[in-house]
N, C-alpha and C positions, 0 to 999 in steps of 0.2 A: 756380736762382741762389740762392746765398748772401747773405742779409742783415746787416747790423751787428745788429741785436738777434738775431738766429738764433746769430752767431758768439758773442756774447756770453754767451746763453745756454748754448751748448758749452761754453766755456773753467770757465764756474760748473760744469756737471756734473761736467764734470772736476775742480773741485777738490773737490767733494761726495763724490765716488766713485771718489778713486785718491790718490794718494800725492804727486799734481803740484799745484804752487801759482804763483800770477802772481809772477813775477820782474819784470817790464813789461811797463806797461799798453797803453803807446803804441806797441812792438814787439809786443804779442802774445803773449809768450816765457813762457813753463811750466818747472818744474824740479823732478824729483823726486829728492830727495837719496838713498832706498832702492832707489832702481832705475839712479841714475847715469845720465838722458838729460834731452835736453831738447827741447822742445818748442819751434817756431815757425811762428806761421799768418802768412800774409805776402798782402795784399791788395793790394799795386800790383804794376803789372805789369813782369812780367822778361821777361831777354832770358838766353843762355847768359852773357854776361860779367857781368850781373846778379848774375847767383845763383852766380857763383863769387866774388863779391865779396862775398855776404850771408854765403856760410858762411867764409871767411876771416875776416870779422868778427866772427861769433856765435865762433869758435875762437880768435881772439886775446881777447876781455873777456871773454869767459862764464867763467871759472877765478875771477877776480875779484871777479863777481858772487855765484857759489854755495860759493865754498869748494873745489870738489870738481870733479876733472877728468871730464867726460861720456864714458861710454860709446857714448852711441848718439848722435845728432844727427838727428831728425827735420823739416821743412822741409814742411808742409801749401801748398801755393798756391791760392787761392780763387778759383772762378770763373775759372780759366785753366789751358792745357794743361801740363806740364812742357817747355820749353825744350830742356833736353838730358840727359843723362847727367854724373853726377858721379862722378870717378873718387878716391872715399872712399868705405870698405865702413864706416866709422864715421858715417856721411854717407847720410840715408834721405830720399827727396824723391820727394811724392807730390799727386797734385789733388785739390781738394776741391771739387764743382760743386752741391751739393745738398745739403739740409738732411742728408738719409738718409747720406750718406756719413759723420759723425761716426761714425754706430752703427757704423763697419766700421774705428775706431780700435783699433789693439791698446794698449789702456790698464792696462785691470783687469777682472778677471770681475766687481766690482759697476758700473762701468759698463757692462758688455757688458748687464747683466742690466738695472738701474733707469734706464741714460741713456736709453733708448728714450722713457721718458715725456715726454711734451710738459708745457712749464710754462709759466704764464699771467702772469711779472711781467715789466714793465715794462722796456728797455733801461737803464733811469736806475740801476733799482735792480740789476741785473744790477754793473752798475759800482761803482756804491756800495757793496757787500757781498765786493767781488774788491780793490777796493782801497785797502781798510782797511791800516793795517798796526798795529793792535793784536793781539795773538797769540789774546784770548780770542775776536773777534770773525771771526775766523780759523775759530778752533776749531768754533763753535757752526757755519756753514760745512756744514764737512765731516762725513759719513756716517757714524757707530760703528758697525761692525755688533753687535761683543759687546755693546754697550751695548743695542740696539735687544732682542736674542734677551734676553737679561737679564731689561728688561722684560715682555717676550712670556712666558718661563717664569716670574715670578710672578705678572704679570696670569691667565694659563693656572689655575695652580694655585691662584689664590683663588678661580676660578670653580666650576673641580670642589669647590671644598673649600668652598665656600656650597653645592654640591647636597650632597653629602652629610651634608653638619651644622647645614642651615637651623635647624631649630628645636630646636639642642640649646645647651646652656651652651657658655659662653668654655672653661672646664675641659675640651672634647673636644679641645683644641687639643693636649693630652697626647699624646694617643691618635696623633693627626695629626704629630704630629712636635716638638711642643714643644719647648723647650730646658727640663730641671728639673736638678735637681745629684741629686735620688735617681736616677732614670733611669740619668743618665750613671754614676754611680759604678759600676749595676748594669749595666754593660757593653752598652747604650743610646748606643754612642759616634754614631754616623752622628748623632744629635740636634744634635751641632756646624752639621754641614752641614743637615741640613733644615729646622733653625729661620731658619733666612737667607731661607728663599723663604716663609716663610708672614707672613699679619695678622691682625690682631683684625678689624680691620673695614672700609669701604672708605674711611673717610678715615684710616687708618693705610696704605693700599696709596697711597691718592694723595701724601700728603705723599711717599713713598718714593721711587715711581715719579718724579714731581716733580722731585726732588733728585737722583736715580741718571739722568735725563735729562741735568740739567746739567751735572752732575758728572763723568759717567760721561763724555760730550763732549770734556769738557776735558783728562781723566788721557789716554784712549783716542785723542786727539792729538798729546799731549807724549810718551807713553810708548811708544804703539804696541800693538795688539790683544795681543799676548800679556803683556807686560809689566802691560798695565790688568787684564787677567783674574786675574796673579797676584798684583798689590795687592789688588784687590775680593777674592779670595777668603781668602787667607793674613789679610788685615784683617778678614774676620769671623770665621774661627776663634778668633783671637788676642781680639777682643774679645769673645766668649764664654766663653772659658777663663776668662779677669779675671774675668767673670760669675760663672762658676760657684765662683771662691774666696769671693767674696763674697757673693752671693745663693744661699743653700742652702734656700730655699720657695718663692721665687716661678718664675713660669713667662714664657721670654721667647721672643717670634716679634718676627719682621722684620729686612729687610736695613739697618736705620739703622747695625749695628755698622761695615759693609762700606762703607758711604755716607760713614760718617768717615772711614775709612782715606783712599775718597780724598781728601777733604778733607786730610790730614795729608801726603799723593801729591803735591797743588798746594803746600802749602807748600814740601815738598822742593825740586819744580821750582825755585822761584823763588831757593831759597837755593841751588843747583846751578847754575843756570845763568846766577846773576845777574842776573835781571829782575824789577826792581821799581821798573819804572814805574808811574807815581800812579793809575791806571785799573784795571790788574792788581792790584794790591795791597788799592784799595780793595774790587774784585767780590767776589774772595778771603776778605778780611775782613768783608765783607758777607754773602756768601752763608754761612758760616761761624757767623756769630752768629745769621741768620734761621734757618738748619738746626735747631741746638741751642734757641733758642726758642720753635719750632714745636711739634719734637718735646717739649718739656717740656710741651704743652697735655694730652698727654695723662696720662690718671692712669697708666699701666703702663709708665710709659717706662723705661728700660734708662741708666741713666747709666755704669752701668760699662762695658757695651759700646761706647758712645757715645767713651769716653776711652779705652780701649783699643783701640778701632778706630782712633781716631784717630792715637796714639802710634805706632800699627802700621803704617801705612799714611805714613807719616813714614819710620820705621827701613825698611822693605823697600825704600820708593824710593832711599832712599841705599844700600840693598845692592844694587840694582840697578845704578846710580848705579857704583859702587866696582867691580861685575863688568865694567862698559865700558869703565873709564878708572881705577883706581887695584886692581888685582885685589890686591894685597896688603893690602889695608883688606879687602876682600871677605871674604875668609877667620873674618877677626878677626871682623868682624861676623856674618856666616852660625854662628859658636861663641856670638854673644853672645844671640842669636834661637833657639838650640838651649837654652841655658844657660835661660835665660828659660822658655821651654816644660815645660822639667824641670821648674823652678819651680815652675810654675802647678799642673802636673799632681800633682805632690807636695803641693803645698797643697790643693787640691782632694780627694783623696785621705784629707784627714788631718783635715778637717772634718767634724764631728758630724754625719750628715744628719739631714732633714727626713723624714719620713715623708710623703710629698706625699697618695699615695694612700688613707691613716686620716684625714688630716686632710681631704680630700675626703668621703671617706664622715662626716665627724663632725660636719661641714657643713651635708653636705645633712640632716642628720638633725636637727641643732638647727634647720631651717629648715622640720622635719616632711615633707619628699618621703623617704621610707622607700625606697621604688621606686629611686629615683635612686641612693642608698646603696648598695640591692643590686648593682645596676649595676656601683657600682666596686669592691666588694667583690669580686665572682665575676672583674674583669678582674684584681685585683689577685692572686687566685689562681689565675686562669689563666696569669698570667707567673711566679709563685712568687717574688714580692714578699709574699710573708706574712711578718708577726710574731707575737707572742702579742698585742699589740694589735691587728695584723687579726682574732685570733680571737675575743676579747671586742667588738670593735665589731660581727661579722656574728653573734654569738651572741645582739645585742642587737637588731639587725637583726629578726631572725631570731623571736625572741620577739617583738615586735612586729606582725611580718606574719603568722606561722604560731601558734605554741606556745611555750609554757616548756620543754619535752621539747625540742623543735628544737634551741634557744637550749644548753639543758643539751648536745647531743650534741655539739655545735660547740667548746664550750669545752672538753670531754675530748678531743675530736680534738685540741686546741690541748694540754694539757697531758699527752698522751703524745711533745710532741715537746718542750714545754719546762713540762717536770714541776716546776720551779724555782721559774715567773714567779709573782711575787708579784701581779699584776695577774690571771691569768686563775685564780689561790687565791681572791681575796679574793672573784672575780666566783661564783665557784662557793659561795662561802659565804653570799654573798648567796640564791643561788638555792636552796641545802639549807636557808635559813631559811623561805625563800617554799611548800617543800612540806616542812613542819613536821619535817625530819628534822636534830632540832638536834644529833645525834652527827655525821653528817657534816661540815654548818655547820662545828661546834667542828676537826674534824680539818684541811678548806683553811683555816682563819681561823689555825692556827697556823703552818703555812708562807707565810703573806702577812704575813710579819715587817717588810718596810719600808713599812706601811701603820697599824703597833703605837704610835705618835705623832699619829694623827691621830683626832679627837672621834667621827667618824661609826664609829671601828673599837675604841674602847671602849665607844659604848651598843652596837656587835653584841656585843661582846664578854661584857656584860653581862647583854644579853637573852636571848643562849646559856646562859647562867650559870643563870638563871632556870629556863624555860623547857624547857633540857637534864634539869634533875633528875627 
């Protein structure tokens, strides 16, 4: 036998884990606008002229009630046999005697799969939580799956990504997928996407997690699973591109860019749909400013991303928005979102970069780990990220850990490729002064011409002078 808290419980899985929401409470009556049916559980007892009279009913107001004429009309009876046959193939009428019979509702494959679980609250709050009718309180409700897998693949990937990097610097985050602007420019593009799933550390995963909980809830309700997936992810792209016009050193991980967007997703909502009732607006705006002053606690936060995710995640909804119901804006916008990209890329492009990886090794070296240096050195030419100041810095390196000889052989390797640089001249001038061979000295110290202004390259200059005769 079917209980009132059993039932009540059903009706909540089902809004947890499908697409159907309480229409009424006191009727029982479910309605899912994406699937066009409706749903009613009916606990007094019928007769055949009964329940020709329930569905005449449910078919003359139910248009009224959801907007949208039903396809299918389901009719559960609880704890009692079906009556008779109804002769509407639009018209589905079925018993329901036993807790176990919900599980054999054709609802959704995630109820099929999660309603089975038995759950331990209360009838009161079963109620209470179903017959809300604020939309946010709705939302939180219902099951995301993209939201849920979201989290699962970065909680996943910070796990392996603490085995493998426990005890090495924040800087292997490079290596791991980082976001840098040398990278990407050096055709390093996937760094767009894989810097969205990594973190510094676990309370940068938790704030994230956190917020892409709430958040992700809310878009992935209003919007619907594929629409959410393509805010969250077009919103991180886009706020890292802004990124990368702007920050050409630093190094940026986390899904905060992608966590704005939605945030930028709910405001669309609201201005789309026109709901701005005082409860919605305020979580919205709340949750909104607690996000962005969170994430400011930490030292390495991404402000650009943050604002261009947000911007982003703003404009896609309404081109989303504009594909449903105004497809002649769509267009317009879908050029203005292309135009925009061009942008970025072209700006990004045409900025001076960073030498991430010299400035790495110069680093660790003024911080005397020599070892460490080497490290990024040898990866830096094993991608053939070298410059002539890769080649003076491991020449330096290099003398250090080995020899002067080393050091010397490194920087001729460097200036058969760039026989020019005034940097790996002057270095080599240095070094023909260090093994007393001041005719060489004098020959790189005169092609290290934009070096010929500065004090430290007139006493060489001098000393050659001396010393050469």
């Amino acid at each position: 036998m079917i209980t009132s808290k059993q039932l009540w419980e059903a009706i909540y899985k089902i809004s947890m884990y499908s697409h159907f929401e309480l229409i009424q409470s006191q009727e029982f009556m479910m309605a899912s606008v994406q699937e066009r049916r409706i749903i009613r559980f009916v606990t007094e007892k019928q007769n055949v002229q009964s329940l020709d009279f329930l569905v005449q009913k449910i078919e003359d107001n139910i248009v009224q009630q959801v907007d949208f004429k039903p396809q299918q009309i389901e009719i559960y009876l609880l704890n009692q046999p079906v009556p008779g046959d109804i002769n509407d193939r639009s018209v589905k009428v079925k018993s329901l005697n036993d807790r176990n019979d919900f599980n054999t509702l054709s609802i959704s494959r995630q109820y099929q799969i999660l309603g089975k679980r038995r759950l331990k609250h209360s009838e009161n709050f079963y109620q209470k939580r179903l017959m809300t009718s604020n939309s946010i309180d709705r939302a939180m409700i219902s099951f995301a799956p993209v939201t849920s897998l979201l989290i699962l693949i970065n909680v996943v990937l910070y796990v392996i990504n603490r085995m493998m990097h426990f005890n090495t610097a924040t800087a292997d985050f490079i290596e791991a997928g980082g976001l840098s602007h040398f990278n990407f420019v050096h055709g390093e593009y996937f760094r767009l996407i894989s810097s969205i799933f990594l973190h510094f550390d676990f309370s940068h995963l938790l704030l994230n997690m956190l917020s892409l909980y709430i958040f992700g809830k809310l878009v992935e309700y209003f919007y619907g699973p594929v629409r959410f997936f393509l805010i969250y992810f077009l919103s991180g792209l886009m706020g890292n591109l802004l990124s990368l016009s702007f920050e050409t050193s630093a190094l940026s991980v986390g899904a905060s860019g992608a966590i704005s967007g939605l945030l930028g997703a709910l405001l669309a909502y609201m201005v789309t749909s026109r709901r701005f009732d005082r409860k919605m607006v305020l979580q919205t705006a709340g949750g909104l400013i607690l996000f962005f002053l969170l994430s400011n606690l930490f030292g390495r936060v991404n402000n650009w991303a943050h604002f261009g995710g947000l911007f982003s995640g703003f404009y896609i909804a309404l081109l989303l928005y504009c594909y449903k119901y105004a497809l002649k804006y769509f267009f317009l916008l879908l050029a203005g979102l292309v135009l925009m990209t061009v942008l970025l890329l072209m700006n990004i492009f045409s900025v001076k970069e960073e030498h991430i990886y010299n400035d790495r090794a110069r680093i660790s070296m003024q911080k005397g780990d020599f070892e460490e240096a080497e490290q990024v050195m040898k990866q830096t030419f094993a991608k053939e990220f070298e410059n002539d100041e890769s080649y003076q810095l491991y020449g330096l390196i290099l003398t250090h850990e080995q020899s002067l000889a080393e050091g010397i052989a490194t920087w001729k390797k460097g200036l058969k490729r760039y026989p020019d640089s005034s940097l790996l001249n002057y270095q080599m001038a240095l070094a023909m002064r260090a093994n007393d061979d001041y005719m060489s000295a004098e020959k790189y110290l005169t092609k290290s011409g934009r070096y010929m202004n500065k004090q430290e390259m007139k006493d060489l200059k001098k000393e050659i002078k001396v010393f050469g005769e």
